[in-house]
C-alpha positions as CSV (number, residue, x, y, z in Angstrom):
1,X,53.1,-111.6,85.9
2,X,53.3,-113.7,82.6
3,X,49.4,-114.6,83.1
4,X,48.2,-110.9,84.1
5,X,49.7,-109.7,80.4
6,X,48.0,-112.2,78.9
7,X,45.1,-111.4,80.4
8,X,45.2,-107.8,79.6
9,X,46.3,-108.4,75.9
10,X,42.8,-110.8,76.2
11,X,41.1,-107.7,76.8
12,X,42.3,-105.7,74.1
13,X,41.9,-108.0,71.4
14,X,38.3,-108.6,72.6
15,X,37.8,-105.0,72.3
16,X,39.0,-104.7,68.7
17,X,37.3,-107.5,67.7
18,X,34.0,-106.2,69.5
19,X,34.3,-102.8,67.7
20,X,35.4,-104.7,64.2
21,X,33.5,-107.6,63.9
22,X,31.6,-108.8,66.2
23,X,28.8,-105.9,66.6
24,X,28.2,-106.3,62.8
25,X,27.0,-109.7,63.6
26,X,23.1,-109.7,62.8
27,X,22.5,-112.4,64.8
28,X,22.1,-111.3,67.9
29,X,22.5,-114.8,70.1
30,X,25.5,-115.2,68.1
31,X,26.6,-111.7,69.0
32,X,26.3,-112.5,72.5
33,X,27.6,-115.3,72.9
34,X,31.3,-114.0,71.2
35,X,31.2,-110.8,73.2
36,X,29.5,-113.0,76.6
37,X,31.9,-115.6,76.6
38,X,35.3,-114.1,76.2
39,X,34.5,-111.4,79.0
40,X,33.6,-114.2,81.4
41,X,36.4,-116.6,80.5
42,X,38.6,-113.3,80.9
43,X,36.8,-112.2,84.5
44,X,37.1,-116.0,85.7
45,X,40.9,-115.8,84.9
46,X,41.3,-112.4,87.0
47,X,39.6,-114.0,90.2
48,X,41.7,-117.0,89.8
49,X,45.4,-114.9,90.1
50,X,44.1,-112.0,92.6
51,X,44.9,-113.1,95.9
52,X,41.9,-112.7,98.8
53,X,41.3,-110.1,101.2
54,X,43.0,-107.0,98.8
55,X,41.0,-104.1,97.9
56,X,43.5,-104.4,94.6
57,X,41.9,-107.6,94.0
58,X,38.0,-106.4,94.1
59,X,39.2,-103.4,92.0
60,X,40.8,-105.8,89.3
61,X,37.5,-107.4,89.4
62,X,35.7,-104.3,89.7
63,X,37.0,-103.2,86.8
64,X,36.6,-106.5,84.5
65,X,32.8,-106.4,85.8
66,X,32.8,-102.9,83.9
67,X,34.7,-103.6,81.1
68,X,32.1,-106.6,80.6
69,X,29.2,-104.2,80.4
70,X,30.7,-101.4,78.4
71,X,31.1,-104.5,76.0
72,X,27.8,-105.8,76.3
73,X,26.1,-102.3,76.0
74,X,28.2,-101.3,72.8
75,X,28.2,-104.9,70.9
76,X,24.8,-106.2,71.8
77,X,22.3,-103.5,73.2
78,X,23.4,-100.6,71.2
79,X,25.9,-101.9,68.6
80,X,25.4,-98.4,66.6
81,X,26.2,-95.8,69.4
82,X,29.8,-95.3,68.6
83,X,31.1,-95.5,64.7
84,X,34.8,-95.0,65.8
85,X,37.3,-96.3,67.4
86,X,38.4,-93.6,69.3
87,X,35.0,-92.8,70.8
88,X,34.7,-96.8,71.5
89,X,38.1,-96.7,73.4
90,X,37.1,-93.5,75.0
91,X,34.1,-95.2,76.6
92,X,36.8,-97.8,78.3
93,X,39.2,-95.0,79.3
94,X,36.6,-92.8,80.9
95,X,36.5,-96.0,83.7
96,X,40.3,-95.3,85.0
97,X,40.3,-91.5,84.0
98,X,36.7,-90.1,84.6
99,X,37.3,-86.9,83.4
100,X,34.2,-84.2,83.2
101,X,34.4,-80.8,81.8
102,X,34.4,-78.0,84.5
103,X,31.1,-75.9,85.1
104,X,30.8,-73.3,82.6
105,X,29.8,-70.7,85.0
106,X,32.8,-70.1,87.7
107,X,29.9,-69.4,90.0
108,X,28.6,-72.7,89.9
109,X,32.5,-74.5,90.4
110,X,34.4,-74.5,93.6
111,X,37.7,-73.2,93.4
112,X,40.9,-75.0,93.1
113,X,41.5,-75.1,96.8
114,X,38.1,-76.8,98.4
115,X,40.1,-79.5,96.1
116,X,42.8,-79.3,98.3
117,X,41.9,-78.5,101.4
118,X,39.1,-81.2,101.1
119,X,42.0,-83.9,100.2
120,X,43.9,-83.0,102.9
121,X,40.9,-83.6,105.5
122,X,39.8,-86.9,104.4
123,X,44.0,-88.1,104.1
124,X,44.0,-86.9,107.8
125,X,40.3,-88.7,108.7
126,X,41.2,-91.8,106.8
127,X,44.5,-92.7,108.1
128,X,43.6,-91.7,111.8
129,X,40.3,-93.9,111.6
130,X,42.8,-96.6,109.6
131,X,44.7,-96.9,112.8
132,X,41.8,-97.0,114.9
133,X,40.2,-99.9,113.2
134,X,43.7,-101.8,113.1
135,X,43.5,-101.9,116.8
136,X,39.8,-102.9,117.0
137,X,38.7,-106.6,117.2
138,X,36.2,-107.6,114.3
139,X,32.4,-106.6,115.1
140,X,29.7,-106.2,113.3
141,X,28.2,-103.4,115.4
142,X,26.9,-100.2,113.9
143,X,29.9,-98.1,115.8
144,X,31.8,-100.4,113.8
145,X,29.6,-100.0,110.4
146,X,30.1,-96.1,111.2
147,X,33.5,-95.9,111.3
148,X,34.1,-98.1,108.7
149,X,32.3,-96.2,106.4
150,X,33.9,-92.9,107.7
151,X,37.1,-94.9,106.4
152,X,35.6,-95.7,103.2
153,X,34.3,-91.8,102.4
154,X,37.4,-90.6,103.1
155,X,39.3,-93.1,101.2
156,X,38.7,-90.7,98.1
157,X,41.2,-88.1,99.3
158,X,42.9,-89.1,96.7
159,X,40.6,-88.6,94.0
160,X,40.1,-84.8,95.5
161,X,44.0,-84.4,94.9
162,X,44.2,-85.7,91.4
163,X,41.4,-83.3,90.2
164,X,43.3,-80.0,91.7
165,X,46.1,-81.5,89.5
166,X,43.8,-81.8,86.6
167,X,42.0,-78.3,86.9
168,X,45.0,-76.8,87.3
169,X,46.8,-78.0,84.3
170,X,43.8,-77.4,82.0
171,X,43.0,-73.8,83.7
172,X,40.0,-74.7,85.4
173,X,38.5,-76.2,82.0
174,X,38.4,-80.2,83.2
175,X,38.1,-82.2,86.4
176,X,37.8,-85.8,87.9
177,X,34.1,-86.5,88.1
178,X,33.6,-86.7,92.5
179,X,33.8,-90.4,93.3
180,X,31.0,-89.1,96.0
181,X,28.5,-85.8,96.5
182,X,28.3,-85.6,99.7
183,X,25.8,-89.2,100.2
184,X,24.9,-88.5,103.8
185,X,22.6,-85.3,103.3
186,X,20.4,-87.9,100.5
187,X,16.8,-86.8,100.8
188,X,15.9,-90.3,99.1
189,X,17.1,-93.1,97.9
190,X,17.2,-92.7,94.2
191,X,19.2,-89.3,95.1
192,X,22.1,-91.2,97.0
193,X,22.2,-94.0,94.5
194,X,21.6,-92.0,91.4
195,X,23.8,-88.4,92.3
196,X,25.4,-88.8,95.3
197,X,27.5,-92.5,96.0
198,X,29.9,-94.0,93.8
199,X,29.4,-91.8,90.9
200,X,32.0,-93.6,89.0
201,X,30.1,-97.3,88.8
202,X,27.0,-95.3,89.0
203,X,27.4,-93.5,85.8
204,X,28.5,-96.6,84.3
205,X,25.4,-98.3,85.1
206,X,23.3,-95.4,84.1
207,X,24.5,-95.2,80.6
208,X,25.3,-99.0,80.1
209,X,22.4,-100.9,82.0
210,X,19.6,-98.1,83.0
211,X,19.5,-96.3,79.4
212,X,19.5,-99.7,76.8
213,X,17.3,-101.4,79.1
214,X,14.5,-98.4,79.2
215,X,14.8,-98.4,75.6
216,X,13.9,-102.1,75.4
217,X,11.5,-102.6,78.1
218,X,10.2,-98.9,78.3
219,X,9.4,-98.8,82.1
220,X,12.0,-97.0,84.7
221,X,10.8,-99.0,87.1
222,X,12.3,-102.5,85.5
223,X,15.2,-100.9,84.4
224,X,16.2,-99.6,87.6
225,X,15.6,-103.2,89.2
226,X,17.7,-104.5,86.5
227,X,21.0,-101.8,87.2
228,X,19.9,-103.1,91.2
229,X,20.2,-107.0,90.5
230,X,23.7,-106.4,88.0
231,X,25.3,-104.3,91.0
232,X,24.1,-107.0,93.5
233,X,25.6,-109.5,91.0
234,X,28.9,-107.5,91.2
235,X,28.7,-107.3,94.6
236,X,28.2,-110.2,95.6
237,X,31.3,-111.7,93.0
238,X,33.7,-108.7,95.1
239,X,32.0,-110.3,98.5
240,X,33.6,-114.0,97.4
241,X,36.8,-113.1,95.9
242,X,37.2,-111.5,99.8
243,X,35.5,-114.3,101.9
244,X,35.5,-117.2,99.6
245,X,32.2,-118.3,100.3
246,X,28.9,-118.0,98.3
247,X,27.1,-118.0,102.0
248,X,28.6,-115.1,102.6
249,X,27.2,-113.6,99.7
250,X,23.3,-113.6,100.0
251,X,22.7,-110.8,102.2
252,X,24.6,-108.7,99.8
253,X,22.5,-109.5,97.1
254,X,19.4,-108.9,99.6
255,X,20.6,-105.5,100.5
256,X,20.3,-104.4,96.8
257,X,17.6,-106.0,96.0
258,X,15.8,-104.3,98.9
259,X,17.1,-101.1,97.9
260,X,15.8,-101.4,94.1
261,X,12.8,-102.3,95.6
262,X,12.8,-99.5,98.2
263,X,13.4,-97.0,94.9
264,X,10.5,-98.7,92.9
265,X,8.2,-98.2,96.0
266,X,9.2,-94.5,95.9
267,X,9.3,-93.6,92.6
268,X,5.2,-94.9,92.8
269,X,4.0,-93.3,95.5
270,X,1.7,-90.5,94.8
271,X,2.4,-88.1,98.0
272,X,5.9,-85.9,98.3
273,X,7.6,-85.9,102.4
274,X,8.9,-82.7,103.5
275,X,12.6,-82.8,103.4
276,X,14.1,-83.1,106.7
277,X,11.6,-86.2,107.1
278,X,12.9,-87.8,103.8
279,X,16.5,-87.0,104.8
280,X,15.5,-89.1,108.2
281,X,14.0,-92.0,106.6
282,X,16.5,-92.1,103.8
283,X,19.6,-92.1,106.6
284,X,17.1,-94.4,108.8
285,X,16.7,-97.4,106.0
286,X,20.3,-96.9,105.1
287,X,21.9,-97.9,108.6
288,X,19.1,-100.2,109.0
289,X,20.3,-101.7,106.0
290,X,24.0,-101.1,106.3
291,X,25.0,-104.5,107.9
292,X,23.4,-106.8,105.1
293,X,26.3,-105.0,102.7
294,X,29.2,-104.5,104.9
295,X,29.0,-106.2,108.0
296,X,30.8,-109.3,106.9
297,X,33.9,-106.7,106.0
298,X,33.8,-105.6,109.7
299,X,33.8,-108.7,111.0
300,X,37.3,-109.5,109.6
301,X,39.0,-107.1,112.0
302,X,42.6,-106.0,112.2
303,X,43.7,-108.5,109.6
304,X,41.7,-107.2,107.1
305,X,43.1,-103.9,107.4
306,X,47.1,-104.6,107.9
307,X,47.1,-105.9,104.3
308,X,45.2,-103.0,102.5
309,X,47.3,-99.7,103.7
310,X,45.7,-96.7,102.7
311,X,48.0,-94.6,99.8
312,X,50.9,-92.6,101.9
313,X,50.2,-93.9,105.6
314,X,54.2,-94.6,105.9
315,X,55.3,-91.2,105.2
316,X,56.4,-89.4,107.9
317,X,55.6,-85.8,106.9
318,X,51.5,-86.5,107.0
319,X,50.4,-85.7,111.0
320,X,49.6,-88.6,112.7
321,X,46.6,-87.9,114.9
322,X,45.9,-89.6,118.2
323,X,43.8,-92.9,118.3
324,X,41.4,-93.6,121.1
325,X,42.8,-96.1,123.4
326,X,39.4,-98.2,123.2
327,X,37.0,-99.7,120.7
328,X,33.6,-99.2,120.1
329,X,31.4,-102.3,120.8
């Protein structure tokens, strides 16, 4: 406990001196290497206390990877961007509250209670698929990749709760941004990873790696190879923290480099598929994909899952649906 204050204090005094001192730095090696140095000496010290296996511990991480780029984006790449402090906090906040202003037009917002009864469908889903997979063997099989993923998707029922809360209390005027858009009806690659999955990192990313590095290198194309190969980076860190070993690693990295590469490819070719072929070859190259990314997590089994309890699985008052009696090979 003692080391994970310091750590955090570490944090905030790099920020301050990020927004006070160090983006005034002309130099701009010198400016990286103050703002560089502390955020990795800070991200090695998180990966050293979080214990293995916790999705607490790749969200610690998860969120010092983040930090780390907000940093480098507003010190180094675009030192200028915000001139105060509260908009330079605000950029750091918006990572554990990513609140959005509601749609102007109530045609275009869903009401209050899609919020709601969407939560309540995925807490239902994602405990009743929890206590399928804690009776499953590892595998790396596709019916496994499937229901781990349903797991994962409706893991967010949570997120659909808190923004009910949060339109409510603001009268429909602000929500959480949707951690996912529905990813599965993608008609393309750059849809699902640019407006559909993981908004949260995604936006990130887009403002932080995608924008500064257009403005430098002024091709899409590189830039969006460069938010691939960061997120593969990221990735592949969350991958070893979990299996603590780098051989585990490299098809991670693989499967986003493939998938920058699969965007680049698109984004180039000169004809335009109708959309229900799009939406088959986008789903196609994903499952294809699929095990490069996650099939290392499935392959840990039941004790994987019997340390990471989904939010409110013990209480007593959520149904419990039935669980097959058999496993998927």
């Amino acid at each position: 406990m003692p080391s994970g204050i310091l750590i955090f204090v570490g944090w905030v005094v790099q920020l301050f001196l990020c927004f006070y001192a160090i983006r005034f730095i002309s130099n701009t090696i010198t400016r990286c290497i103050l703002t560089c140095l502390p955020c990795l000496l800070l991200t090695y010290m998180v990966t050293c206390e979080v214990p293995p296996l916790l999705m607490t511990s790749m969200l610690a991480v998860t969120y010092c990877w983040l930090a780390s780029i907000r940093l480098i984006h507003l010190t180094i790449l675009s030192p200028n961007q915000c001139s105060t402090l509260r908009s330079f906090i605000f950029k750091f906040l918006w990572m554990f509250f990513p609140i959005v202003p509601c749609a102007p037009d109530y045609k275009e917002q869903w009401p209050i209670f899609y919020d709601l009864i969407s939560g309540a469908v995925k807490l239902l889903v994602n405990h009743w698929m929890y206590r399928w997979l804690l009776t499953c063997p590892g595998s790396d099989s596709y019916a496994r990749l499937i229901m781990f993923y349903i797991y994962a998707l409706a893991f967010t029922f949570l997120s659909d709760f808190q923004s009910a809360i949060l339109r409510t209390v603001t009268r429909d005027k602000y929500m959480l941004k949707s951690i996912t858009n529905v990813p599965l009806i993608s008609r393309s690659l750059r849809e699902f990873w640019g407006r559909r999955y993981n908004q949260l990192i995604g936006t990130i990313l887009r403002e932080s790696v995608f924008q500064p590095a257009l403005q430098h290198s002024s091709s899409p194309s590189v830039a969006a190879l460069i938010v691939f190969l960061v997120s593969g980076l990221l990735h592949v860190h969350l991958a070893f923290i979990t299996f603590g070993d780098f051989r585990d690693t490299m098809s991670t990295m693989t499967f986003f480099l493939l998938h920058g590469l699969a965007c680049t490819i698109a984004a180039h070719t000169p004809f335009r598929l109708r959309a229900p072929v799009s939406w088959f070859l986008t789903l196609f190259f994903l499952v294809v994909t699929a095990p490069l990314q996650n099939g290392s997590f499935t392959k840990l089994g039941p004790d994987y899952y019997a340390v990471n309890k989904p939010p409110l699985i013990d209480n007593k008052w959520i149904p419990i649906l039935s669980v097959p009696n058999f496993c998927p090979k």
